[in-house]
N, C-alpha and C positions, 0 to 999 in steps of 0.2 A: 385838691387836684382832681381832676376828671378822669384821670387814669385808674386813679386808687378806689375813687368813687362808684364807674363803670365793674373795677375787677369785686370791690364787696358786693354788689350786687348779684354777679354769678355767683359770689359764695355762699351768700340768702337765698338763691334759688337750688342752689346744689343741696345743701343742707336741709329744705324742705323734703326735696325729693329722696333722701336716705333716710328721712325718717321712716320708712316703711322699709327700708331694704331687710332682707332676707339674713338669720343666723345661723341658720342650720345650714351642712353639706353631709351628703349621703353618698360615697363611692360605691364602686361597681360590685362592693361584695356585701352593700347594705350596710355598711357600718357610719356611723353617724356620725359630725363632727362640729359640737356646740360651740359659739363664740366666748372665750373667757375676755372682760375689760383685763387690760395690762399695761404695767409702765416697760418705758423703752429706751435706750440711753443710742445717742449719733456720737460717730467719733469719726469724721471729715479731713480731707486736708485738699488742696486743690492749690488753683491759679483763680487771679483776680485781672481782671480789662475794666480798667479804667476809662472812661471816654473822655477823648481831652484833642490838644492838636499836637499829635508826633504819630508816627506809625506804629501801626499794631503791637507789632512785639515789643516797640520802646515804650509801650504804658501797659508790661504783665507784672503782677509780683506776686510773691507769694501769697496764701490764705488758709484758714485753719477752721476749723468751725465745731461746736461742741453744744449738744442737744439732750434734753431732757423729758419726752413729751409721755403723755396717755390715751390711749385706743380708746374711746369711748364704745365704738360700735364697727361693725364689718366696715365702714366707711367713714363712721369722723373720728378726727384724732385730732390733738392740738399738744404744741411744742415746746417750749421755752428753750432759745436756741443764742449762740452769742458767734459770731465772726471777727475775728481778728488776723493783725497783721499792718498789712503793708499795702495803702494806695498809691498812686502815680498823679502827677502832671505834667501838661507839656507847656511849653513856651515858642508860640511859634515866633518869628523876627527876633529872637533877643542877640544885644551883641555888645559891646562894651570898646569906648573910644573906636577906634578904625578899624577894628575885627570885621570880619564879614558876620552878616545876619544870619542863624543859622535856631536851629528848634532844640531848645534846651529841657532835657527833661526833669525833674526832682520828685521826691518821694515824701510821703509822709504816711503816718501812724494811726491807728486806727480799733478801735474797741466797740461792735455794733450789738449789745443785745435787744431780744424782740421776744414776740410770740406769732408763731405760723397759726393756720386754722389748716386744718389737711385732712383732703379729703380721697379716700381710694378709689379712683375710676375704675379698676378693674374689678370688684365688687359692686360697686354702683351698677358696670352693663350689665358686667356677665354672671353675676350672684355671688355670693360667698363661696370663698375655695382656699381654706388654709393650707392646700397642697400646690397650690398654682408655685408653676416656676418663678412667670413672672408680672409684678403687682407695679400697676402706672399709679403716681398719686400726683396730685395737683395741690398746689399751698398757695395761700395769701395771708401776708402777715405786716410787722410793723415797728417800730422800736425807735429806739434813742440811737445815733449815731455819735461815739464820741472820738472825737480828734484831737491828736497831740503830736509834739515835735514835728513841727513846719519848720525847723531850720533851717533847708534847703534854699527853697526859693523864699525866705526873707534876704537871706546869704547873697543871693541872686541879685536880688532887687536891689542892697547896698553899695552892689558891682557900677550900677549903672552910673553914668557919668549927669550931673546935677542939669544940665544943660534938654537931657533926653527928655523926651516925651515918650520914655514906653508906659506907662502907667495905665495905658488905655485900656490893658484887658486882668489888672492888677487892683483894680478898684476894692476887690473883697478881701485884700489879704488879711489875713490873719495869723494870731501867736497865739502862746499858748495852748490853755484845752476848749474846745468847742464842743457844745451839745447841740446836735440839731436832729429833730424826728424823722425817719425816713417811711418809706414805704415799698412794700416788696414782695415778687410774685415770683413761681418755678416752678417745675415740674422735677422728680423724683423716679427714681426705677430702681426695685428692688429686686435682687436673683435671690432664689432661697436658698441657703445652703446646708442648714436644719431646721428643725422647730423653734430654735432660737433664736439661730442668727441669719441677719442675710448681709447681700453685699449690696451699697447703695450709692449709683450714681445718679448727683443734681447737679441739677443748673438752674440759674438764678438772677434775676434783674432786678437791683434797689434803684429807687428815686431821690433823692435831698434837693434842698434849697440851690440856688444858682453860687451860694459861696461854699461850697466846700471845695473847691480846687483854688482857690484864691482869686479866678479868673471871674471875669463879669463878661457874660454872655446873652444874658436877658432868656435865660433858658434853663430849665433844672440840671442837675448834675445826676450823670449815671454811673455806676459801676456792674459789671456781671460777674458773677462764681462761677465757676466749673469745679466739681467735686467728686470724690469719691474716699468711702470709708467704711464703717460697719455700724449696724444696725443692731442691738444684743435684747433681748427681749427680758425684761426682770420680775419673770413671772409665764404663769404658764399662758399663753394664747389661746389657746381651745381646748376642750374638754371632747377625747374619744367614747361613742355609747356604742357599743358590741351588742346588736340586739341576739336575743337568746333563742335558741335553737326550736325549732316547732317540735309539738309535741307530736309523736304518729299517734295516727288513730288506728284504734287494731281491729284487723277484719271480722267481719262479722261470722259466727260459728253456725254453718248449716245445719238446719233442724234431720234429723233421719226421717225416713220417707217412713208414713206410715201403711202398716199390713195393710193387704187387701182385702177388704171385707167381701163375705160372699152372699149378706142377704138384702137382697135387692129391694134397694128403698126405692121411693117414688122422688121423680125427677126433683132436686130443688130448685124452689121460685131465684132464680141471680137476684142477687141485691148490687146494687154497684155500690160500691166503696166508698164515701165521700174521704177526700184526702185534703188537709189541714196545706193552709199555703205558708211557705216560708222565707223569711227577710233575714237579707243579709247588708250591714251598711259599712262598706271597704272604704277607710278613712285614708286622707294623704297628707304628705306633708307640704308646709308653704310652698307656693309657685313649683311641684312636682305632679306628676303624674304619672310615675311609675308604682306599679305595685310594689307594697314593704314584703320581704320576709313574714311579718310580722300579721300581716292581714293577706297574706297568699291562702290560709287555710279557708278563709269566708267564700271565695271563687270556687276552691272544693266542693263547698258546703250545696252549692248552689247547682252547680255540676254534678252530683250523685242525686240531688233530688230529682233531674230532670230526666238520667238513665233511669232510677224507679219505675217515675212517674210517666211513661210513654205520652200522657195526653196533654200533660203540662207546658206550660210557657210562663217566660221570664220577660218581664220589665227592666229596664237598666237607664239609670237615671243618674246625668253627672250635676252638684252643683260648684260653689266655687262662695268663697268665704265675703261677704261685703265691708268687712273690715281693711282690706287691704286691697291694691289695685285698681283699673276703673272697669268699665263696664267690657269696652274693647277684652282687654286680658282676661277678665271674668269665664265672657263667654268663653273665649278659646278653652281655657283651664279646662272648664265646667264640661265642653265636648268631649276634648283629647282624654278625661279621665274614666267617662260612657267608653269612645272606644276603645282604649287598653281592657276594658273589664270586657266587652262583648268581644274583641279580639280572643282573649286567655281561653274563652268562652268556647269559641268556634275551634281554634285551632290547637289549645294545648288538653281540648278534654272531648273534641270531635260533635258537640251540640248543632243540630241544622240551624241555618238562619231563618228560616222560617218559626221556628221557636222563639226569637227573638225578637223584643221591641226594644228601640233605645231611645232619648232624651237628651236633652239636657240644658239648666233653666239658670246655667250663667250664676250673679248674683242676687238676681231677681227674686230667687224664691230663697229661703231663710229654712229648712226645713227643722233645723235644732235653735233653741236658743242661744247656744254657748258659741262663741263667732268661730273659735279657732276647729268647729266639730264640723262646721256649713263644707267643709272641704272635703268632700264625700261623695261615693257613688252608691245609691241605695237601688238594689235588686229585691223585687218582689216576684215570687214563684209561685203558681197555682196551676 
């Protein structure tokens, strides 16, 4: 079907584009927050709309639905999921000897398991956030549809008087149980309500064959979910990293002035100084660009060499890792992490900007071998 064929498509191109997504989150007090894989159990119940010919709420019935899936990563996850319960159909004209015409409805039974492919939109835009309230996911998936007790409208059909010609939209019926494969797509919203659980409303549209309502329409048959249930996590989700406290560095112990000597030597020749230049390379994390805790002391470092050193000047050079993202993002990364560092520079330690040169060469330039170290601002001082 073209339907199903168009939605795996998005889902090939979705799934490329997470292969690179983001697993780390780092909140506003620096503490760290790693993706753990974990299984997950749904526990659903809702209303089901049947598309048929009677009105609305004369094709709702109930629906039940029961999930077993695994997180692979900030954004893919996949489900083994089963819905059951209770379909509708309508009858429109049916009527029996001299009754008036009128839209009869009948029910039947139903056992659909599948597998979704699910992906988390809101990790996909907005990066990884195991603390998000709330998490959009999108699925496409597919299964065996199986059908039983159609008693209704065979019941129906035996009504009809031998003479009738209703048969015309009756071509598919059926008894028994029926297997027919379907196909199926929805969206998902999850509220968090701890680390473990959340609360989770879907909605959902399957496709099958033109005979699952009995009726012959020269067109597939639909049904839609509306759901809501919980989400239980069986296993831990993320792993918290508390980075560790900077070490102080202790001030330096003033030398005592020495006496005054009283025999007068001759003037000494000045020697100036030569003063040793010093690098500092403040590393970051994926797709960030705020300074860590953790590499705040290197901006120090580079800051007390510059009060020393009155004559000195600083280089400030952002790159941005080539393994991941494209050149667009690169660049941006690669600036914004130049100026966070020449920012800290100027305004949390008072350096003129005329002391300062800055850069920054995207992922262009590779300055380490090791890909995940390219995510770096190197400052050189002399």
């Amino acid at each position: 079907m073209k339907t199903i064929k168009t939605l795996l498509a998005a889902a090939l191109l979705t799934f490329g584009a997470a292969a690179h997504a983001q697993a780390t989150y780092t909140d506003g007090g620096g503490n760290e927050y790693e993706f753990q894989k974990h299984m997950f159990l749904d526990l659903q119940g809702g209303a089901q709309y049947t598309l048929g010919e009677a009105k609305f709420k004369d094709l709702i019935s109930p629906n039940v639905q029961l999930g077993l899936g695994y997180q692979f990563s900030p954004v893919i996850g996949a489900r083994l999921q089963a819905s059951a319960w209770q379909s509708k159909g309508g009858w429109n004209g049916f009527h029996v000897g001299n009754e008036a015409a009128h839209t009869q409805t009948y029910k039947y039974k139903f056992v659909a398991p599948g597998l979704d492919l699910m992906f988390n939109l809101s990790n996909l835009i907005g990066g990884y956030n195991p603390l998000r309230t709330l998490d959009l996911t999108a699925f496409i998936g597919g299964g065996a549809n199986i059908g039983f007790s159609n008693d209704e409208v065979n019941d129906l059909a035996k009504q009809l008087n031998a003479g009738q010609a209703a048969a015309y939209n009756l071509e598919y019926l059926w008894d028994g149980t029926k297997v027919r494969p379907f196909g199926r797509a929805g969206l998902e919203l999850g509220i968090r309500l701890s680390d473990a659980v959340k609360l989770m409303v879907e909605g959902n549209a399957s496709i099958l064959s033109d005979k699952y309502n009995s009726k012959k329409a020269d067109n597939p048959d639909w049904y839609f979910n509306a759901l809501a249930g919980l989400r239980i996590n069986l296993g831990k989700a993320f792993k918290k990293v508390v980075p560790p406290a900077p070490v102080p560095v202790p001030e330096p112990v003033a030398e005592p002035e020495p006496e005054p000597q009283r025999i007068v030597e001759p003037a000494p020749v000045k020697v100036e100084e030569k003063v040793e230049p010093i690098r500092r390379d403040i590393f970051f994390l994926i797709n960030k660009t705020d300074i860590r805790a953790t590499e705040a002391q290197k901006v120090k470092d580079i800051a007390d060499y510059m009060k020393k050193n009155a004559s000195a000047k600083v280089v400030v050079t952002g790159y941005a890792d080539a393994g991941t993202g494209n050149d667009k993002i690169n660049d941006r990364l690669a600036a914004q992490r130049a100026d966070v560092v020449v920012k800290a520079l100027k305004e949390q330690y008072g350096i003129a900007a005329d002391r300062i040169t800055y850069d920054s060469k995207g992922a262009r330039v590779q300055p380490f071998a090791e890909n995940d170290m390219n995510r770096v601002t190197i400052c050189i001082a002399e």
